[in-house]
C-alpha positions in Angstrom: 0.0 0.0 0.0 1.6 3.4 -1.3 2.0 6.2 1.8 -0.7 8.4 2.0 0.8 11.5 3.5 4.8 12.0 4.0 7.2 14.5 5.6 8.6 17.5 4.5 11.8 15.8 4.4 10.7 13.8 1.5 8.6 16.3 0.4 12.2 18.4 -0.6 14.0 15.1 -2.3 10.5 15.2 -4.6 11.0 18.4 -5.5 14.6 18.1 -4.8 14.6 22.1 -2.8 16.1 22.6 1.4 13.8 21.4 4.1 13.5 25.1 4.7 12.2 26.3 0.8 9.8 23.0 1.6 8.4 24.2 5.4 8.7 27.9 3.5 5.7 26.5 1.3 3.6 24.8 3.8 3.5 28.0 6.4 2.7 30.2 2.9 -0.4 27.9 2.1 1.2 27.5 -1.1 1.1 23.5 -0.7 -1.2 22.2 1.9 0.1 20.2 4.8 -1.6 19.1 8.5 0.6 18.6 11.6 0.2 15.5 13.3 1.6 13.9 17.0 2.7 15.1 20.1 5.2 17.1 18.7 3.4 18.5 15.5 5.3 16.8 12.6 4.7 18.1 9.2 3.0 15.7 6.4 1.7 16.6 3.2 -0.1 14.2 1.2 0.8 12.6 -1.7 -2.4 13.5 -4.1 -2.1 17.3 -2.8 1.8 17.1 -3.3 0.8 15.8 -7.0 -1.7 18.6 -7.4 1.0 21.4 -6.4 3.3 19.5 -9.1 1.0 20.1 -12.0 -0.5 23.3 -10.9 3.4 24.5 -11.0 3.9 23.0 -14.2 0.8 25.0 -15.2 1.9 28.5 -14.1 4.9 27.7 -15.3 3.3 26.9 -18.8 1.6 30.3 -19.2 4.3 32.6 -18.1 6.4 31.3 -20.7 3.6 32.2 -23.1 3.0 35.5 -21.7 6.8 35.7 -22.5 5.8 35.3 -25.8 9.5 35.5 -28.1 11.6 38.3 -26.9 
């Protein structure tokens, strides 16, 4: 059975950014994430970590056609 959530940790191999660039995104709201345990650990998961992934890939899409040639 695949994970459902995981931890920032492995949230910044994914994406392959710091631990801080991936906690930076999580306190923005910029990718959704819950706390969980005594000690409030961070996990995001996996189908929202997906959904940030394409909606990047997105807004990276149409600035490069706002770009236009220049």
């Amino acid at each position: 059975m695949a994970k459902r959530f995981i931890p920032l940790t492995e949230v910044s191999e994914v994406l392959d950014i710091s631990s801080a660039q991936a906690y930076a995104l999580v306190r923005s709201g910029e990718l959704p994430a819950i706390k969980v345990g005594g000690r409030g650990q961070w996990r995001v998961e996996t189908t929202v970590l997906e959904e940030y992934i394409q909606r990047m890939y997105s807004q990276t899409r149409e600035f490069v056609q706002s770009q236009g040639d220049e």
